[in-house]
TILUMFI-135963 format. One line per 8 residues: for each residue x, y, z of C-alpha. Coordinates in nm, 2 decimals, m for minus. Example, Ala and Ser with C-alpha at 12.3 -4.5 7.8 and 13.67 -1.06 7.14 Angstrom:
// TILUMFI-135963
1.23,m0.45,0.78; 1.37,m0.11,0.71
***
This chain:
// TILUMFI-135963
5.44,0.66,0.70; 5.45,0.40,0.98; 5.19,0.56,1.17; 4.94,0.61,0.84; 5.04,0.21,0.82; 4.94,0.16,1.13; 4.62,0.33,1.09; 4.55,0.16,0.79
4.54,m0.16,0.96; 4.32,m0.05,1.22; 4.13,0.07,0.98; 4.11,m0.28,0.81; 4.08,m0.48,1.10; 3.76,m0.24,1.24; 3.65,m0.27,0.87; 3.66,m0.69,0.87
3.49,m0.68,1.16; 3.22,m0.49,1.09; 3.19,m0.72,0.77; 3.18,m1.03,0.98; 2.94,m0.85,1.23; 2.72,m0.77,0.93; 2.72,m1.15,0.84; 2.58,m1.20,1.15
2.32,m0.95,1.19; 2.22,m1.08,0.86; 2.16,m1.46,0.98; 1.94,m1.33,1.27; 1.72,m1.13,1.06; 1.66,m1.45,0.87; 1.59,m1.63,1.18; 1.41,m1.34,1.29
1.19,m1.39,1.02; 1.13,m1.72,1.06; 1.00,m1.67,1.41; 0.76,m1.41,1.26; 0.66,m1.66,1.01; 0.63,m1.93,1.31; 0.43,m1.68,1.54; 0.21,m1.55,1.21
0.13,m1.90,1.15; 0.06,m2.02,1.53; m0.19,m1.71,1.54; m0.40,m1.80,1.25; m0.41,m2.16,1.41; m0.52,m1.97,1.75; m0.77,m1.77,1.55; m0.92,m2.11,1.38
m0.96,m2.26,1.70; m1.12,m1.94,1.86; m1.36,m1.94,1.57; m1.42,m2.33,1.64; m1.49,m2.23,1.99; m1.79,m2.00,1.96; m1.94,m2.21,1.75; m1.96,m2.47,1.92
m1.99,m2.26,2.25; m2.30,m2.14,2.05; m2.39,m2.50,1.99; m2.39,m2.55,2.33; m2.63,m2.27,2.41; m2.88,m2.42,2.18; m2.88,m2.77,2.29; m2.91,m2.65,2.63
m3.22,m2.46,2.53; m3.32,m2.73,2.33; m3.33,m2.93,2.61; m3.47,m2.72,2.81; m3.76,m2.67,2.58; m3.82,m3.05,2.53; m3.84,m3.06,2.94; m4.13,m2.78,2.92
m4.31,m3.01,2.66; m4.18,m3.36,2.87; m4.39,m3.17,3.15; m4.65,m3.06,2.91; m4.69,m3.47,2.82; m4.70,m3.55,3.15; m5.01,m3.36,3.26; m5.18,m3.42,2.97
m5.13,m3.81,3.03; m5.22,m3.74,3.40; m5.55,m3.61,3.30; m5.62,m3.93,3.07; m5.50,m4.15,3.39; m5.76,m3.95,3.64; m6.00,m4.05,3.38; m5.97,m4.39,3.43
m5.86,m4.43,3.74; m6.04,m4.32,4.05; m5.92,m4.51,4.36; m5.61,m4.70,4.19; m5.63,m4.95,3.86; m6.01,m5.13,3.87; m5.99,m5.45,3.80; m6.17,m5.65,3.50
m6.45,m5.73,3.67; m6.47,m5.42,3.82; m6.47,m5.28,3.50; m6.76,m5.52,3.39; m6.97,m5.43,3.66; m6.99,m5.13,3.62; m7.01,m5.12,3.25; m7.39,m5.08,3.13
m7.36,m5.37,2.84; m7.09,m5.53,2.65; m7.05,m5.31,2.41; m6.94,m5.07,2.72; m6.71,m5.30,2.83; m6.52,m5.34,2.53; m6.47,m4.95,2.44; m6.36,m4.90,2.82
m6.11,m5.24,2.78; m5.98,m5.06,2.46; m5.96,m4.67,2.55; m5.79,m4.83,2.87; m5.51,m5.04,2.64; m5.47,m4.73,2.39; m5.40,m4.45,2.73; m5.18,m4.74,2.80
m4.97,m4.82,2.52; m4.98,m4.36,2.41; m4.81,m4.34,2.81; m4.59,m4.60,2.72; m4.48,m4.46,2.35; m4.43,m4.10,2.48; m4.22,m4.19,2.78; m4.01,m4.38,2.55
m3.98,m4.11,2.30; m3.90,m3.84,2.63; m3.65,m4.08,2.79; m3.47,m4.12,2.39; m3.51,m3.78,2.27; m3.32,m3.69,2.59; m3.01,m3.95,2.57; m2.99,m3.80,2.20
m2.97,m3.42,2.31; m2.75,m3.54,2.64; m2.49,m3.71,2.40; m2.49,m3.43,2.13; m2.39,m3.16,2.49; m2.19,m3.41,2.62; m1.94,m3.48,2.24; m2.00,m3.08,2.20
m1.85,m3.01,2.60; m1.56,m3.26,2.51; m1.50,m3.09,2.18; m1.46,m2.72,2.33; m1.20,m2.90,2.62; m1.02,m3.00,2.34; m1.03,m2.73,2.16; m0.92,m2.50,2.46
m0.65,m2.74,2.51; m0.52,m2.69,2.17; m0.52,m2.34,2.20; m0.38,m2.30,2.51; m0.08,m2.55,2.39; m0.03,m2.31,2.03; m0.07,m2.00,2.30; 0.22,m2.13,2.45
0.40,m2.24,2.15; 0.37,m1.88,2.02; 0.51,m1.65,2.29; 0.79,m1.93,2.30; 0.83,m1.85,1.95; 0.78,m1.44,2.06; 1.05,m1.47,2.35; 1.31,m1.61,2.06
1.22,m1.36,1.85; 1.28,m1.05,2.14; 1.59,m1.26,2.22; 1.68,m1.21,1.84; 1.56,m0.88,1.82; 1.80,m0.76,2.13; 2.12,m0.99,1.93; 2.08,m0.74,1.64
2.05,m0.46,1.82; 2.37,m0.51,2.00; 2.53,m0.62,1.65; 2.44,m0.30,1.51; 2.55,m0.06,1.79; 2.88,m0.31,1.74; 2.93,m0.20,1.36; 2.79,0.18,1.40
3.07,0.20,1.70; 3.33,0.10,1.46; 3.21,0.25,1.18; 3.25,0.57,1.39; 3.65,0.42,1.51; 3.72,0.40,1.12; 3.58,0.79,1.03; 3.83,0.89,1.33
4.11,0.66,1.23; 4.06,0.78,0.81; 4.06,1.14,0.93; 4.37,1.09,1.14; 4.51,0.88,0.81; 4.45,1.17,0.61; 4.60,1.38,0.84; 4.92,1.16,0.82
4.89,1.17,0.41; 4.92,1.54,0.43; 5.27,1.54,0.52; 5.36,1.38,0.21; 5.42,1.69,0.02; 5.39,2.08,0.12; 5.03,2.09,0.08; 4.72,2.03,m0.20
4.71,2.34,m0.47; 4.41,2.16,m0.66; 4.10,1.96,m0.54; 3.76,1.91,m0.68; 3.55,1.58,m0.72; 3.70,1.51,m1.06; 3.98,1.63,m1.25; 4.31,1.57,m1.50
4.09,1.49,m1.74; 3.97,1.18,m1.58; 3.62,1.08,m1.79; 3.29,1.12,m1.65; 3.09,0.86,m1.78; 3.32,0.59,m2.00; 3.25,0.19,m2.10; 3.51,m0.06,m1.99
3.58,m0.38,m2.19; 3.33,m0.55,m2.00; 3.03,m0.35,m2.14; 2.98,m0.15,m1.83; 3.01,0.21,m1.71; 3.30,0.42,m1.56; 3.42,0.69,m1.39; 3.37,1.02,m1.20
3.03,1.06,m1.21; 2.99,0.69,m1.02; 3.03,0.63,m0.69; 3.43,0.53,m0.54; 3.46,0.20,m0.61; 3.12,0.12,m0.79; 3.25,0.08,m1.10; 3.54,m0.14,m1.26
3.75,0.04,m1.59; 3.87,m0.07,m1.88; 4.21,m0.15,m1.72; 4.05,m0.35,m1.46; 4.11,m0.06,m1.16; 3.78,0.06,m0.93; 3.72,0.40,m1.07; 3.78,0.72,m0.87
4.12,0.49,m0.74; 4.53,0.65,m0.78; 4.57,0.36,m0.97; 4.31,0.36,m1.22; 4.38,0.78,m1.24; 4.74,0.69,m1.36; 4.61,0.42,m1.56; 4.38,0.69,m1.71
4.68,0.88,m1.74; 4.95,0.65,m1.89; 4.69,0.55,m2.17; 4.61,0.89,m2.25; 4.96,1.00,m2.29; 5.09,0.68,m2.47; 4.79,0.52,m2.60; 4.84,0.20,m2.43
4.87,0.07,m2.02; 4.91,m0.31,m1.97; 4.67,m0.51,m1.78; 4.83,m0.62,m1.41; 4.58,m0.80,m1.28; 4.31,m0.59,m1.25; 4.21,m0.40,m0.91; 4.58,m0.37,m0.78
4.76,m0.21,m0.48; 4.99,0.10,m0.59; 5.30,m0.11,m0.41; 5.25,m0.38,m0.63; 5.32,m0.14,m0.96; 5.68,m0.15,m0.98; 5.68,m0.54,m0.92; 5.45,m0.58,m1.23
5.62,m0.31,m1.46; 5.96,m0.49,m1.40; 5.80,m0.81,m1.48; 5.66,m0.64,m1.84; 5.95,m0.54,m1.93; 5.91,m0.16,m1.85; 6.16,0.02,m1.71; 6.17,0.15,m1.32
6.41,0.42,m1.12; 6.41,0.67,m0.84; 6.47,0.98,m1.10; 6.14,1.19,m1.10; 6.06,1.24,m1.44; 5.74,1.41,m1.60; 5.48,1.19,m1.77; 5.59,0.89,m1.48
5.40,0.74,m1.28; 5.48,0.79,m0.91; 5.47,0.54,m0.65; 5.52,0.60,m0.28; 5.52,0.25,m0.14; 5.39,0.29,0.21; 5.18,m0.01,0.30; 4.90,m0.18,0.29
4.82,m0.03,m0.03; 5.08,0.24,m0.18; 5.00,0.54,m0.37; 5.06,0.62,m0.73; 5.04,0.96,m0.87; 5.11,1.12,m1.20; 5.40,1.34,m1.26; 5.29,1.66,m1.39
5.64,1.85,m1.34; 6.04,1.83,m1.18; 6.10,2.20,m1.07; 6.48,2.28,m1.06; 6.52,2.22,m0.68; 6.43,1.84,m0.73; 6.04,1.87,m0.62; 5.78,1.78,m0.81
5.39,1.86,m0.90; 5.20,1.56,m0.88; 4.82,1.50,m1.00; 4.63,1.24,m0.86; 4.33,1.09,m0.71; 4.19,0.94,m0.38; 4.47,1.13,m0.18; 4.24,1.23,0.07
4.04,0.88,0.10; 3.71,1.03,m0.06; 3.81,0.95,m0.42; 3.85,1.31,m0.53; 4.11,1.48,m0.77; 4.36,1.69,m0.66; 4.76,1.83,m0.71; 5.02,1.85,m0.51
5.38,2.01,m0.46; 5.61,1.75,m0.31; 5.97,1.83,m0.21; 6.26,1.71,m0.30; 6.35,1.46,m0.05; 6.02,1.30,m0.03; 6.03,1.27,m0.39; 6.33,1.11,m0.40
6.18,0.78,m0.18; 5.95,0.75,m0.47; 6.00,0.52,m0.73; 5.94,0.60,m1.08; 5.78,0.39,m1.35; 5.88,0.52,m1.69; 5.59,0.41,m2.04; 5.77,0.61,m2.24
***
């Protein structure tokens, strides 16, 4: 009994570990996520800019052609004005009276004077469009270039922001994965240390002479008062029954049991330890003893939590058949012969 103690609270420590272990795995997948959500978020930024980028990558490809073009018809200007300058000039600018003398009237003279001033003022109009058309297109590349710097800066800035936010999230990533092999490694300690518990358990009597999942007419499927479900066909410890046990327990069996054969079984505070049954039936009013006595409940008081068992039978050498449930730790049914001197370290709760 000291060693299936012990091995209990191994068995609880491992188990409270593994709980807190679990709390913590849980807080680093929600950080976890919350890198995702950073990185997923940083991405779309990166993608935004990247789309930005072309376009006005492509936006710089046009001006650049467009400037190019606009040289090609700057050039074009250019010969065409040099063809109007060779017309009127010969051996540099001719003077007025140059121009008068060799003019055949006045009439001459004026058209000459004024086809001179119009080639004039058309050089002077299209060098000032050129010289304007190209500060225009040299300022658009120039605000476009400083754009894309900016742009590549930004990017390069949420790049780094994002495998910042990646290495945190591997970092995270490797946390859990130690965590877990933490809690699988004790989960595998506490299968080893329930095995060797039940191992323990079996010297309690001379050996079981009835198992199955369910049994003693233990219900399948019953409500409790708080409107839910019960018993064997749910999972150990799922549900709660009407007495306020976890169903599939060796307390809420002999609860089962008590009500059955008396048509009542007090309420002790719902969800309680085997150890603490004699404490409470004292406490009620209903009698205890260490006589074995059919239709009792049986309580062997080894700790943490005790073990109650219904009394099926007192053969004549002082051993007894017990019925019961969860003996083995996997919330199945079972009997069992006890002898007479483990019986008699039992103690006895009598509802009748």
């Amino acid at each position: 009994m000291v060693l299936a103690d012990s091995l209990q609270q191994q068995i609880n420590d491992l188990s409270a570990q593994n709980s807190a272990t679990q709390d913590v795995v849980n807080g680093l997948q929600s950080q976890a996520q919350s890198y995702q959500d950073a990185i997923n978020q940083l991405q779309q930024q990166i993608s935004g800019l990247q789309a930005s980028i072309d376009a006005n990558k492509a936006k710089q490809v046009s001006l650049q052609q467009q400037i190019i073009d606009d040289q090609h018809q700057i050039d074009h200007e250019k010969a065409v004005l040099a063809d109007d300058v060779k017309s009127m000039y010969v051996d540099g600018t001719p003077s007025t009276l140059e121009v008068l003398a060799t003019s055949k009237n006045l009439s001459d003279f004026v058209d000459k004077q004024e086809y001179r001033t119009a080639v004039q003022n058309k050089l002077h109009d299209t060098l000032l469009q050129i010289a304007k058309l190209q500060a225009e297109l040299q300022a658009q590349k120039t605000q476009v270039d400083q754009l894309v710097s900016e742009e590549q800066s930004q990017q390069s800035q949420l790049a780094s922001a994002q495998a910042q936010q990646a290495s945190l999230l591997s970092y995270n990533q490797s946390q859990q994965a130690s965590y877990n092999a933490q809690i699988q490694a004790n989960s595998s300690k506490i299968a080893s240390l329930r095995a060797q518990q039940a191992a323990e358990n079996a010297k309690l009597g001379n050996g079981l002479i009835s198992t199955g999942t369910c049994g003693g007419g233990y219900p399948a499927d019953a409500l409790n008062s708080y409107g839910g479900h019960w018993g064997c066909n749910y999972a150990m410890d799922n549900t709660i029954d009407k007495w306020g046990m976890y169903n599939r327990e060796c307390v809420s069996y002999t609860s089962f049991k008590v009500y059955q054969a008396y048509g009542y079984m007090p309420f002790w505070g719902g969800q309680g330890n085997a150890y603490e049954w004699p404490g409470d039936a004292q406490r009620a009013g209903i009698p205890t003893g260490s006589t074995p006595r059919p239709r009792s409940v049986a309580i062997w008081n080894v700790r943490p939590l005790g073990h109650a068992m219904w009394v099926e039978a007192v053969n004549s050498d002082g051993s007894i058949l017990v019925s019961q449930y969860n003996y083995s730790y996997n919330g199945t049914y079972s009997e069992m012969y006890v002898s007479a001197a483990q019986a008699r370290t039992f103690t006895y709760i009598y509802f009748d």
